[in-house]
N, CA, C, O and CB atoms as a CASP TS submission, in Angstrom:
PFRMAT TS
TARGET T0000
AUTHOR 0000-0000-0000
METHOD Language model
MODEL 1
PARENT N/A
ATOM      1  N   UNK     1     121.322 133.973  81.241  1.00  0.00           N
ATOM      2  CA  UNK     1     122.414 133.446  82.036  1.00  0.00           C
ATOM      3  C   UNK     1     121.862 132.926  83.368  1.00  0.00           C
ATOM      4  O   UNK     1     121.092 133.676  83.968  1.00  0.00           O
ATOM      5  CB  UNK     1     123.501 134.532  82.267  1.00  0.00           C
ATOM      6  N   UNK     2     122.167 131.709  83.919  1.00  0.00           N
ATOM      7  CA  UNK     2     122.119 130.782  84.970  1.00  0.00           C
ATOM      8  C   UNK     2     123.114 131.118  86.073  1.00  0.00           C
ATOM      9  O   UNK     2     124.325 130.927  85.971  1.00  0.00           O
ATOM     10  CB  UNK     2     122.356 129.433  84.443  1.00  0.00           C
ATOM     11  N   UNK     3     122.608 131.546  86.955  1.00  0.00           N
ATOM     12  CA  UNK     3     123.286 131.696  88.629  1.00  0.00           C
ATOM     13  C   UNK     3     123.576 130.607  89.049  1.00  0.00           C
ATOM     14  O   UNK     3     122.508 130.001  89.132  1.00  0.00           O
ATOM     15  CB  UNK     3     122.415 132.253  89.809  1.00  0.00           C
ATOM     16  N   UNK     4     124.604 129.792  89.461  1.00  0.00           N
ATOM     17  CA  UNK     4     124.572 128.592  89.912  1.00  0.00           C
ATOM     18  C   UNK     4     124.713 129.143  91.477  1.00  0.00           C
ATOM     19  O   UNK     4     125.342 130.181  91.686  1.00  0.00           O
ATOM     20  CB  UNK     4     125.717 127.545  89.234  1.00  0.00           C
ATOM     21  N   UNK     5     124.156 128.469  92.466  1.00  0.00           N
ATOM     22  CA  UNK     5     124.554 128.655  93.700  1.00  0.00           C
ATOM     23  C   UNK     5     125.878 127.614  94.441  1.00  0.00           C
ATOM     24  O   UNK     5     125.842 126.484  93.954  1.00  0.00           O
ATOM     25  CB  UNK     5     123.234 128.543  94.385  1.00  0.00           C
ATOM     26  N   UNK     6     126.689 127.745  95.205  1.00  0.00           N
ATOM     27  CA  UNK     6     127.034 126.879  95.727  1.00  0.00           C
ATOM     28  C   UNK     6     126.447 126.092  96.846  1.00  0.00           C
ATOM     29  O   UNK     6     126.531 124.884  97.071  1.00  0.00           O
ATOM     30  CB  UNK     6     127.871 127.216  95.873  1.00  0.00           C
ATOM     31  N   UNK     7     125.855 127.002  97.475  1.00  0.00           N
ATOM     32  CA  UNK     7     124.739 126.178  98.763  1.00  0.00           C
ATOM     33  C   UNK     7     124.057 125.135  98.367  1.00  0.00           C
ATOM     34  O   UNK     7     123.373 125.381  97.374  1.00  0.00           O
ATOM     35  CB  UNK     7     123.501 127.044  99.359  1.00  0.00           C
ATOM     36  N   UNK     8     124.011 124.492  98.605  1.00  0.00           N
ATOM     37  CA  UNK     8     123.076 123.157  98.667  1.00  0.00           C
ATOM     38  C   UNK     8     121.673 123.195  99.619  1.00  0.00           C
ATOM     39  O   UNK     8     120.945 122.238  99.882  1.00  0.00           O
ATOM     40  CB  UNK     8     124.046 121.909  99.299  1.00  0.00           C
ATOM     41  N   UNK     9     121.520 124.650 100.066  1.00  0.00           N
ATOM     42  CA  UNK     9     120.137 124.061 101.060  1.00  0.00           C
ATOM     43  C   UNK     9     119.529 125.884 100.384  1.00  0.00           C
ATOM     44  O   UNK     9     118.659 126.580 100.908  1.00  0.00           O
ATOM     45  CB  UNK     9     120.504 123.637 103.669  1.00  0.00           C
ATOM     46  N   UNK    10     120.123 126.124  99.468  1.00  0.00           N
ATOM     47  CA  UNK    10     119.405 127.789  98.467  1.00  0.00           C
ATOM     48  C   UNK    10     118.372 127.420  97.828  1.00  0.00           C
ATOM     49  O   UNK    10     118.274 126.711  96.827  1.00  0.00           O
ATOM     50  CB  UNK    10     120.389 128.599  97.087  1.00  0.00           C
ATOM     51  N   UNK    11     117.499 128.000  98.534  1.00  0.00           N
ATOM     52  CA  UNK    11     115.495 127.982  98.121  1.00  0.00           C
ATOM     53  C   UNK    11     115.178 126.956  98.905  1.00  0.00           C
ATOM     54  O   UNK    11     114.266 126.241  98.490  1.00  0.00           O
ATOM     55  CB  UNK    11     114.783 127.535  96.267  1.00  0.00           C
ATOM     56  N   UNK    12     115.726 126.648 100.037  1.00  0.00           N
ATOM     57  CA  UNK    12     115.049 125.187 100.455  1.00  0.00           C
ATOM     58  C   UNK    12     114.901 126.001 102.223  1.00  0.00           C
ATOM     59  O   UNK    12     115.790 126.462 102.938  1.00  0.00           O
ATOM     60  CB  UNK    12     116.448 123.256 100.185  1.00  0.00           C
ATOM     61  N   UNK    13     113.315 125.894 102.464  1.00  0.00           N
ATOM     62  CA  UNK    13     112.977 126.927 103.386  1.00  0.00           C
ATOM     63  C   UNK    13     113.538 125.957 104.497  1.00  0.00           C
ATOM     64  O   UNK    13     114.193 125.045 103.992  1.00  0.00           O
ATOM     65  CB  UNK    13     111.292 127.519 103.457  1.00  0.00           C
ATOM     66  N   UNK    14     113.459 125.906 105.879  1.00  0.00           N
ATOM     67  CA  UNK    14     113.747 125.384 107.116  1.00  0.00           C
ATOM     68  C   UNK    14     112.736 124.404 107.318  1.00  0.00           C
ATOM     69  O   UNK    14     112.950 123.196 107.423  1.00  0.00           O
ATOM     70  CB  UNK    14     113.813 126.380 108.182  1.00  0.00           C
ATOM     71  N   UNK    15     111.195 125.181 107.387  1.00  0.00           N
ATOM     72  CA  UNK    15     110.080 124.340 107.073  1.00  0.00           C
ATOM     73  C   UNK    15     110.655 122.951 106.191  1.00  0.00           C
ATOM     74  O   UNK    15     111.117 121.906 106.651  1.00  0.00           O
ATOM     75  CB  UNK    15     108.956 125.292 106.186  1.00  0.00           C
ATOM     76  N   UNK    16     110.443 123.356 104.745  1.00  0.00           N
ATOM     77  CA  UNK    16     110.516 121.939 103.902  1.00  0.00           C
ATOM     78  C   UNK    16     111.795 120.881 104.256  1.00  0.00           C
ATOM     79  O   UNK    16     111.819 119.792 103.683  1.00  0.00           O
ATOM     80  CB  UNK    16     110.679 122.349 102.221  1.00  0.00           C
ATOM     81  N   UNK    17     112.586 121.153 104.977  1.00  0.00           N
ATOM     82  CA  UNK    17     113.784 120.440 106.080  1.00  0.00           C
ATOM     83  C   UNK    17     113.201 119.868 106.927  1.00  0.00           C
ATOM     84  O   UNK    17     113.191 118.641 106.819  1.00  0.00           O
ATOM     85  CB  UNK    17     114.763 121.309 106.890  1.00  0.00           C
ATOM     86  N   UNK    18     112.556 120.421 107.985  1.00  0.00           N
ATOM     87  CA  UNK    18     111.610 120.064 109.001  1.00  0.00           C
ATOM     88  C   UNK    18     110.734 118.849 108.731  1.00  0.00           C
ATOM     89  O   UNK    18     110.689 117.792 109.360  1.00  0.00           O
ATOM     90  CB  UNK    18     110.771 121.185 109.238  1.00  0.00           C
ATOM     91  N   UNK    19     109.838 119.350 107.328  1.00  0.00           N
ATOM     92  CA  UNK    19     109.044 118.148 107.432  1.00  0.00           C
ATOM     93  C   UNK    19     109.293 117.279 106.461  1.00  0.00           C
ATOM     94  O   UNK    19     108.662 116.223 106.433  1.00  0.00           O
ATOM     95  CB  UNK    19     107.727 118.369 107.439  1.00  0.00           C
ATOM     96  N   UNK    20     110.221 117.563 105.534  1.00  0.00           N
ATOM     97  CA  UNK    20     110.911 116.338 104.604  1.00  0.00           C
ATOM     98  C   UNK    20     111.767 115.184 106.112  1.00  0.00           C
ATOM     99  O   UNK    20     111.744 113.975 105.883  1.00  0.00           O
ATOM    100  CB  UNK    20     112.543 117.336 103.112  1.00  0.00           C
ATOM    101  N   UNK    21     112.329 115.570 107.276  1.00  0.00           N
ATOM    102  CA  UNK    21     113.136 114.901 108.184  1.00  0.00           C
ATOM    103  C   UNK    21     112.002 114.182 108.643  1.00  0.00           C
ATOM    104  O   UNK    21     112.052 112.956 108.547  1.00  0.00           O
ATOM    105  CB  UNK    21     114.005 115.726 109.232  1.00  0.00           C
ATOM    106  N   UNK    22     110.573 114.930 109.320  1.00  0.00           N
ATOM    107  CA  UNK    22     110.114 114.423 109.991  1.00  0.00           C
ATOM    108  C   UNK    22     109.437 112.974 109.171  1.00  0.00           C
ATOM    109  O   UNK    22     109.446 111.819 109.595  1.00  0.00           O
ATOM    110  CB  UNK    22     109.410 115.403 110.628  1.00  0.00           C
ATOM    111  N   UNK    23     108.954 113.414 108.068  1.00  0.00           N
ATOM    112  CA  UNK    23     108.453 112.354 107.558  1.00  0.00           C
ATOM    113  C   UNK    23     109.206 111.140 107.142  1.00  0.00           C
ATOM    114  O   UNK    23     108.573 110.101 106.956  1.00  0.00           O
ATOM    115  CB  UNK    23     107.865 112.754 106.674  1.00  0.00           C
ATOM    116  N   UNK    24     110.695 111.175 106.952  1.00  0.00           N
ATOM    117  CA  UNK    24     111.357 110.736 106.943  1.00  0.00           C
ATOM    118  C   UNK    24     112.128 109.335 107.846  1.00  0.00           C
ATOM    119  O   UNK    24     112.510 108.205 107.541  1.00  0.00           O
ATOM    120  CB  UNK    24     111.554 111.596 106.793  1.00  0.00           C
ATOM    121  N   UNK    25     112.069 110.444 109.499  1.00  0.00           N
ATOM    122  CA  UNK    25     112.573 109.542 110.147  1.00  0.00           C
ATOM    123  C   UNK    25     111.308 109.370 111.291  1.00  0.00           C
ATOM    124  O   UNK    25     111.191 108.319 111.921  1.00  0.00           O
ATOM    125  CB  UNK    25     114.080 109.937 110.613  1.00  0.00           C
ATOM    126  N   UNK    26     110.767 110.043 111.402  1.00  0.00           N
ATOM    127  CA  UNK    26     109.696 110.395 112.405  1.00  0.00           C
ATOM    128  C   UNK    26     110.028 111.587 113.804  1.00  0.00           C
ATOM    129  O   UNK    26     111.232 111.811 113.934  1.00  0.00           O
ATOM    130  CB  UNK    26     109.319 108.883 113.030  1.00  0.00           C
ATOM    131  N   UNK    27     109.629 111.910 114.241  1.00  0.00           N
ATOM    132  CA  UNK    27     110.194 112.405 115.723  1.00  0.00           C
ATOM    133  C   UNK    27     110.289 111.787 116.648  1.00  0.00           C
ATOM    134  O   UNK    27     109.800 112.317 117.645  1.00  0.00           O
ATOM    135  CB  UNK    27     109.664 113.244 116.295  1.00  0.00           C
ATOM    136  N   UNK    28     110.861 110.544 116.826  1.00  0.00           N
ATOM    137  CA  UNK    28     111.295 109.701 117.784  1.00  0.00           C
ATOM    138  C   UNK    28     112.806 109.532 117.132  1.00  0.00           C
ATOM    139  O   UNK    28     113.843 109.573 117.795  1.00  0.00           O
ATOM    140  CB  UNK    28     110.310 108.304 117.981  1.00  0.00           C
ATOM    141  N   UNK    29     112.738 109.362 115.904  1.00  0.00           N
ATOM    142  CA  UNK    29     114.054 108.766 115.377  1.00  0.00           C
ATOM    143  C   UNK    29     114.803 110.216 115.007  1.00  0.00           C
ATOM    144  O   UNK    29     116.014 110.315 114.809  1.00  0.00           O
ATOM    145  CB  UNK    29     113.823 107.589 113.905  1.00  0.00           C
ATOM    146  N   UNK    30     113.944 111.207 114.960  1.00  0.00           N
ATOM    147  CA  UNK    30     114.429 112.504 114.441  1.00  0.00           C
ATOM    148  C   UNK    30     115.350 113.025 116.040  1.00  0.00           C
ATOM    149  O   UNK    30     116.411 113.649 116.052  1.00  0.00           O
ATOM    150  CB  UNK    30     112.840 113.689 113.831  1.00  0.00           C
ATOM    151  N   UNK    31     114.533 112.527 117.325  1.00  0.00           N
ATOM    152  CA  UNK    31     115.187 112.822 118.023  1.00  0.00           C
ATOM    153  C   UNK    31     116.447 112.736 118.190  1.00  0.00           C
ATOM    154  O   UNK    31     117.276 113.631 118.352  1.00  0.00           O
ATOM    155  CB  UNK    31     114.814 112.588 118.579  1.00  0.00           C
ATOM    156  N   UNK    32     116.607 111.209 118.129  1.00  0.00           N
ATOM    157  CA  UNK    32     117.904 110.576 118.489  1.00  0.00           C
ATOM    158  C   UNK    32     118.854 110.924 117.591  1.00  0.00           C
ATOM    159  O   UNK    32     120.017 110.948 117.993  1.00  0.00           O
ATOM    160  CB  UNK    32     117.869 109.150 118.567  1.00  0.00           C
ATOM    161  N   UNK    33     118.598 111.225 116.351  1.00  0.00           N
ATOM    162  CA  UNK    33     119.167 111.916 115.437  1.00  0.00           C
ATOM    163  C   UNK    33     119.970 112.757 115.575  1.00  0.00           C
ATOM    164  O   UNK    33     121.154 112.761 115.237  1.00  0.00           O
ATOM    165  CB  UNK    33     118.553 112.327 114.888  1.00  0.00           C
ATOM    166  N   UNK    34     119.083 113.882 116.320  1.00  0.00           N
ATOM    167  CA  UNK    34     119.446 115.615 116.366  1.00  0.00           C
ATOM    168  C   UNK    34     118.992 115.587 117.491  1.00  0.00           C
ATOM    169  O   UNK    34     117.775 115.749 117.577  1.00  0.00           O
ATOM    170  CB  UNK    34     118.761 116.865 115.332  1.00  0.00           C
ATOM    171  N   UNK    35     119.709 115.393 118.647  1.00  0.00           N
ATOM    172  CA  UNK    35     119.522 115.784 120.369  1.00  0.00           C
ATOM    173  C   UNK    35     118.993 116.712 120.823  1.00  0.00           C
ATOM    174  O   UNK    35     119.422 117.323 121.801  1.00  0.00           O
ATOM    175  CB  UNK    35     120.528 115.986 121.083  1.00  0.00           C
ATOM    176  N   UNK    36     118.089 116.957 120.274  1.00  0.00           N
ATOM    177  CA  UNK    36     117.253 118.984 120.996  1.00  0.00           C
ATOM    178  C   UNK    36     115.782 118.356 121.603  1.00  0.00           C
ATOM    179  O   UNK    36     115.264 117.302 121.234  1.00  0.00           O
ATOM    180  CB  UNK    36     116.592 120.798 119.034  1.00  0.00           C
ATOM    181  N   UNK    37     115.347 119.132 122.458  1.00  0.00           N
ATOM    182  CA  UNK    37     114.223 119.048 123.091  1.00  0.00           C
ATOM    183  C   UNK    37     112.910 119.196 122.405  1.00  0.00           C
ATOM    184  O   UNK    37     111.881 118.683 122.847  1.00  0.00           O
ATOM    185  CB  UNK    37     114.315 119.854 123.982  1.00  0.00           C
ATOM    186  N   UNK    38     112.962 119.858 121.391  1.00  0.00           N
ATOM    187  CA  UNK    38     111.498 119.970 120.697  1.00  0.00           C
ATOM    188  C   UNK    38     111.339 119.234 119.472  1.00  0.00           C
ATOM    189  O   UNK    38     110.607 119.469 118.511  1.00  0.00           O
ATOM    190  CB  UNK    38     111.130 121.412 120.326  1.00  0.00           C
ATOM    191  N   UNK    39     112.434 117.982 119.747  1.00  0.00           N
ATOM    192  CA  UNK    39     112.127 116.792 118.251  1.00  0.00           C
ATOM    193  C   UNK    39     111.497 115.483 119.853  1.00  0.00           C
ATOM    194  O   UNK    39     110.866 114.464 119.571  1.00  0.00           O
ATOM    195  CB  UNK    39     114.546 115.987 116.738  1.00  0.00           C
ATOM    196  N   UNK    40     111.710 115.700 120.766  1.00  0.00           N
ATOM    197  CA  UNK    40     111.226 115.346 121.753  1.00  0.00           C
ATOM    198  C   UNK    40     109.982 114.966 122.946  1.00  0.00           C
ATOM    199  O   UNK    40     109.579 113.895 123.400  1.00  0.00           O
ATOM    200  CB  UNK    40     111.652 115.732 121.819  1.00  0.00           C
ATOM    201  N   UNK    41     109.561 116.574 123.226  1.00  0.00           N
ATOM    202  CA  UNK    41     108.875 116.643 124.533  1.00  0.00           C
ATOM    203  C   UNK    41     107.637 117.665 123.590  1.00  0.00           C
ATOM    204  O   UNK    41     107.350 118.859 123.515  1.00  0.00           O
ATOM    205  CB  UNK    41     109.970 117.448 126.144  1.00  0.00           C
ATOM    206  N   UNK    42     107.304 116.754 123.158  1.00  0.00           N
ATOM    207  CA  UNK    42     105.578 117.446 122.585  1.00  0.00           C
ATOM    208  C   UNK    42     105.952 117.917 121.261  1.00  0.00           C
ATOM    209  O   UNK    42     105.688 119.104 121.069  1.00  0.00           O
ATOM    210  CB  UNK    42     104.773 119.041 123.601  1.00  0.00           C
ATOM    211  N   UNK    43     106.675 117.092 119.990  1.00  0.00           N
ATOM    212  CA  UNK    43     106.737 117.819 119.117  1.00  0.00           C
ATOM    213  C   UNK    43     106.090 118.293 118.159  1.00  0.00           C
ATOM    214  O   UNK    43     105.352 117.501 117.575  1.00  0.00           O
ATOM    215  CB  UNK    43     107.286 117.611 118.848  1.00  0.00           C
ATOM    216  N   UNK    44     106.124 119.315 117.810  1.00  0.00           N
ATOM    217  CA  UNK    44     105.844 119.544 115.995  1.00  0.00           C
ATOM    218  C   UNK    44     106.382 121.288 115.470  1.00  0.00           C
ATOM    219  O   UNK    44     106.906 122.228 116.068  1.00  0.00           O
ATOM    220  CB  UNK    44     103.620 119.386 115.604  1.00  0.00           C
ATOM    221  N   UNK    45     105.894 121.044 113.988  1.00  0.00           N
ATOM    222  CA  UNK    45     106.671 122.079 113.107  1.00  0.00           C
ATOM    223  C   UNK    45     106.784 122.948 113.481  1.00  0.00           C
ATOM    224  O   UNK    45     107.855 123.519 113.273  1.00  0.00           O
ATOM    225  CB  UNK    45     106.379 122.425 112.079  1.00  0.00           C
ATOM    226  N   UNK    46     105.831 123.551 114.210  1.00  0.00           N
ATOM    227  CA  UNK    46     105.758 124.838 114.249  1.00  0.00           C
ATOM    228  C   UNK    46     106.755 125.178 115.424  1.00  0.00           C
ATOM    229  O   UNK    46     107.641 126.015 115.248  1.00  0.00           O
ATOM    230  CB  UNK    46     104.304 125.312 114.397  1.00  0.00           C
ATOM    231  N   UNK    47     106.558 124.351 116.931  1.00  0.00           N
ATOM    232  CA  UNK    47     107.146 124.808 117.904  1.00  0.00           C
ATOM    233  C   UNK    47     109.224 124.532 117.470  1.00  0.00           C
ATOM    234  O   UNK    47     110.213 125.034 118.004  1.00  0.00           O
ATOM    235  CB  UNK    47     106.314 123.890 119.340  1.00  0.00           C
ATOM    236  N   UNK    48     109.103 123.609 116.398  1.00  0.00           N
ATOM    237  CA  UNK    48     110.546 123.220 115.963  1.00  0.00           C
ATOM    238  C   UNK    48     111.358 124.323 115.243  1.00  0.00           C
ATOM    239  O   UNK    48     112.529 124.556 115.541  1.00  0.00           O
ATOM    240  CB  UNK    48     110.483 122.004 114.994  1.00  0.00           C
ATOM    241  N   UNK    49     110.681 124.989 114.283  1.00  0.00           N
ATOM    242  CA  UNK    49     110.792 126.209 113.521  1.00  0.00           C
ATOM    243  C   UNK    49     111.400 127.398 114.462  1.00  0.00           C
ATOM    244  O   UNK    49     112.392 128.122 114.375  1.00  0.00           O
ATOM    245  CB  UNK    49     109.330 126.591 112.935  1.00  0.00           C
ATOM    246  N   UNK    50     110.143 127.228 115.571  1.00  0.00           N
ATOM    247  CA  UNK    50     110.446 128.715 116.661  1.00  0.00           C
ATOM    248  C   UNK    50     112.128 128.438 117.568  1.00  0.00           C
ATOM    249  O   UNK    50     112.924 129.341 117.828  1.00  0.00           O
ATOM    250  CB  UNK    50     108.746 128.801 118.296  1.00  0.00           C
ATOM    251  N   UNK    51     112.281 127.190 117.852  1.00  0.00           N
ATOM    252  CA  UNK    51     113.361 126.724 118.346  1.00  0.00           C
ATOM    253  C   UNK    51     114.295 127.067 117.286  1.00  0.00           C
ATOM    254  O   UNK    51     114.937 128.117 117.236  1.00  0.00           O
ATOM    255  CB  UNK    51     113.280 125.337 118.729  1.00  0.00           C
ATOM    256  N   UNK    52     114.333 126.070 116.401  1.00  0.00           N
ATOM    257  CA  UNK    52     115.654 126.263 115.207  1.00  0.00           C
ATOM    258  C   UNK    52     115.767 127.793 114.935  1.00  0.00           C
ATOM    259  O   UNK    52     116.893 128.192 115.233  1.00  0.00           O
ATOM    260  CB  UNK    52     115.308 125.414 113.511  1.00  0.00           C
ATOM    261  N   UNK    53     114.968 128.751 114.471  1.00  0.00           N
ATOM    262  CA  UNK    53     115.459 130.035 113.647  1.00  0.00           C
ATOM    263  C   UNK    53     116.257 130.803 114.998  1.00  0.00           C
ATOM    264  O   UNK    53     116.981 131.760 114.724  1.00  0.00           O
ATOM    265  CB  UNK    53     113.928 131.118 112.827  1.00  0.00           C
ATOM    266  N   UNK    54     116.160 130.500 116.037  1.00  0.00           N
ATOM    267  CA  UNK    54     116.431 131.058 117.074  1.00  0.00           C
ATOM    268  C   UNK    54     118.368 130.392 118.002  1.00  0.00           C
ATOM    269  O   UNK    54     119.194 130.766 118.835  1.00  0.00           O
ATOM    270  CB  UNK    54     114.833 130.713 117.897  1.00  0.00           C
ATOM    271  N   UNK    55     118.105 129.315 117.100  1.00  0.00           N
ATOM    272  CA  UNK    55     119.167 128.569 117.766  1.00  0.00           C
ATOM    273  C   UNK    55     119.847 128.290 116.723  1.00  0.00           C
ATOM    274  O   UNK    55     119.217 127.729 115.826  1.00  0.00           O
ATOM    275  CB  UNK    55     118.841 127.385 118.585  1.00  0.00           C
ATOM    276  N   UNK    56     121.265 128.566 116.495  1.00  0.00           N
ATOM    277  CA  UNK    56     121.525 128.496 115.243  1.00  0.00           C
ATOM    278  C   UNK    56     122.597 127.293 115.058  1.00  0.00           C
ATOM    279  O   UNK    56     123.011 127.118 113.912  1.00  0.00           O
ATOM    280  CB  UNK    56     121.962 129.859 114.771  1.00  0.00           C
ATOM    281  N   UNK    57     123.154 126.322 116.247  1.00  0.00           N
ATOM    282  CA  UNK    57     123.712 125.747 116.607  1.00  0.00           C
ATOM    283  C   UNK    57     122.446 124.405 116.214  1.00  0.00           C
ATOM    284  O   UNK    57     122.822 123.525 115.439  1.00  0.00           O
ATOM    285  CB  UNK    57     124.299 126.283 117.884  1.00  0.00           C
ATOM    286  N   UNK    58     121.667 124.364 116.521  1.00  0.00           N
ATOM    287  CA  UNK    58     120.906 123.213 115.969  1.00  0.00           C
ATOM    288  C   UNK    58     120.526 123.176 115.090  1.00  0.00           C
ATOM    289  O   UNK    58     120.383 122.005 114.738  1.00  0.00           O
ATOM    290  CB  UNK    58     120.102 122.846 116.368  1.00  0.00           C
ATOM    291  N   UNK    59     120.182 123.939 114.310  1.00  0.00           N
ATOM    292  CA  UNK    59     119.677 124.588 112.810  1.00  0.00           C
ATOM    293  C   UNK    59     121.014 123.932 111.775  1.00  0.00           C
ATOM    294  O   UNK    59     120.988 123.408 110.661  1.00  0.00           O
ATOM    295  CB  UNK    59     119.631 126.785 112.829  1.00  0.00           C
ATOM    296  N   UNK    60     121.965 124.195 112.579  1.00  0.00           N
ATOM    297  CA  UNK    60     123.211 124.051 111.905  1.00  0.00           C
ATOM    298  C   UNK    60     122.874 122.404 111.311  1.00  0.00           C
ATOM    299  O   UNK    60     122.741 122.028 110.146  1.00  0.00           O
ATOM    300  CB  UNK    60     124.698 124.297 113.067  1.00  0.00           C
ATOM    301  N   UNK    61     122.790 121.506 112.781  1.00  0.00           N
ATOM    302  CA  UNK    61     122.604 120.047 112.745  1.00  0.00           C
ATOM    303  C   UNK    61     121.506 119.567 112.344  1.00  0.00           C
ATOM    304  O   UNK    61     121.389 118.403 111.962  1.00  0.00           O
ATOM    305  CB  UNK    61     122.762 119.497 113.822  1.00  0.00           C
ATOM    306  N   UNK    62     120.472 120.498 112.389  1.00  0.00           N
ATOM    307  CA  UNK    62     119.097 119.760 111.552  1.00  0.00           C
ATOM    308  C   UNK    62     119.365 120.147 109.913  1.00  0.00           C
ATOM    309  O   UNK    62     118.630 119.585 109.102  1.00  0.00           O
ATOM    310  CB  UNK    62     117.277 120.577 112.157  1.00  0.00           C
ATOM    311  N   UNK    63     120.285 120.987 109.463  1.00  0.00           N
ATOM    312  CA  UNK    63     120.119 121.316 107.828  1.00  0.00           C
ATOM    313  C   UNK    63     121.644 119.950 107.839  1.00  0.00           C
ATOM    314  O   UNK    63     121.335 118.779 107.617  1.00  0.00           O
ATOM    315  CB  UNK    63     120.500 123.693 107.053  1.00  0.00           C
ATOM    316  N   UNK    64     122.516 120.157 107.995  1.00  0.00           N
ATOM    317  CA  UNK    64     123.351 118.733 107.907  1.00  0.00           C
ATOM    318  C   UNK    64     122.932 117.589 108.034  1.00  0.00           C
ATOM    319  O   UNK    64     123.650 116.818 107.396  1.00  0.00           O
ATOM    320  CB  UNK    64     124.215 118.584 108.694  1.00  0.00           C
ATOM    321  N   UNK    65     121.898 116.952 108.682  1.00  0.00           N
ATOM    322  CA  UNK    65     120.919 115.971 108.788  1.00  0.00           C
ATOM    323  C   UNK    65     120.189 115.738 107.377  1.00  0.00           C
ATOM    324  O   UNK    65     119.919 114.704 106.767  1.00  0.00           O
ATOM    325  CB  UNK    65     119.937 116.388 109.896  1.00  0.00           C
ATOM    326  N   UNK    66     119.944 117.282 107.052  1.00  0.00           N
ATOM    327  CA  UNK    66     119.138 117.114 106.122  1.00  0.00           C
ATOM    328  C   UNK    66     119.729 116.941 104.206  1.00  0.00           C
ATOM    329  O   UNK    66     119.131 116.636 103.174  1.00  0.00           O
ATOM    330  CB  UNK    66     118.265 118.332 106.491  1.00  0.00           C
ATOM    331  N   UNK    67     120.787 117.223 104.440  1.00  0.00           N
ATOM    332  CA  UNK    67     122.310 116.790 103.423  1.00  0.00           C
ATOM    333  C   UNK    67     122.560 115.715 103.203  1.00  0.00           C
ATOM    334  O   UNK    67     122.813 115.347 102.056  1.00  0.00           O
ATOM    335  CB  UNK    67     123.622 117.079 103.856  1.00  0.00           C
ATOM    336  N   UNK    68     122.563 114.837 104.317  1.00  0.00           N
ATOM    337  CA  UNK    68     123.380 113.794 104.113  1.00  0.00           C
ATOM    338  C   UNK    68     122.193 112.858 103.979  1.00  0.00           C
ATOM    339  O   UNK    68     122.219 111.882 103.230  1.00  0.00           O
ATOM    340  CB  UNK    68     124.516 113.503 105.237  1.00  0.00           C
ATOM    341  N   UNK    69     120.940 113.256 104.881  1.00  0.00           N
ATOM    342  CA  UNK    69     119.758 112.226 104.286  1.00  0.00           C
ATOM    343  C   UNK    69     119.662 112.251 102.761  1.00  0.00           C
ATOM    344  O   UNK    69     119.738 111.098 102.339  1.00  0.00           O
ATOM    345  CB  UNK    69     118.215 112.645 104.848  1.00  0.00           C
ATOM    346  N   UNK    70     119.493 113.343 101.571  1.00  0.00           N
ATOM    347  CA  UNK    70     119.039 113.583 100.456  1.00  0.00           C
ATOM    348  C   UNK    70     120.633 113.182  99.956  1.00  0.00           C
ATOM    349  O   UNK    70     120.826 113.051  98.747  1.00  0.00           O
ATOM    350  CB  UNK    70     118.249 115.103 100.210  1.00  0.00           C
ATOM    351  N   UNK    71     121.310 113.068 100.531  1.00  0.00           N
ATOM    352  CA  UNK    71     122.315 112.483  98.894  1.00  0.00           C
ATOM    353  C   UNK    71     122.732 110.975  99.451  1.00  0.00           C
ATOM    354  O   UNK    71     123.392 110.216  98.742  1.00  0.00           O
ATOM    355  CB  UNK    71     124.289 113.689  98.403  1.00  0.00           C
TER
END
């Protein structure tokens, strides 16, 4: 028997969000995108990760970003 999930972002780590966006739009365009400071002022994954798991208000807008890019 098959679990269906309803989530749409279940098994999909923050990381593979992160850099499926970045590669995507870049971090210039990722900025303007998603208004936070660390798609900004010296970015990358790692320091973006430490921001997002911590902020859950942008996390919110970088996984919705990341929804509406993939469908």
């Amino acid at each position: 028997m098959t679990i269906k999930h309803n989530d749409p972002l279940h098994g999909i780590t923050l990381q593979t969000i992160v850099e499926y966006l970045v590669q995507e739009y870049g971090w210039e365009e990722l900025s303007n995108l998603v208004n936070i400071n660390c798609f900004k002022a010296n970015p990358s994954v790692k320091s973006s990760l430490t921001f997002l798991r911590k902020t859950p208000w942008a996390r919110t807008q970088v996984e919705n970003l990341y929804l509406r890019t993939i469908n």
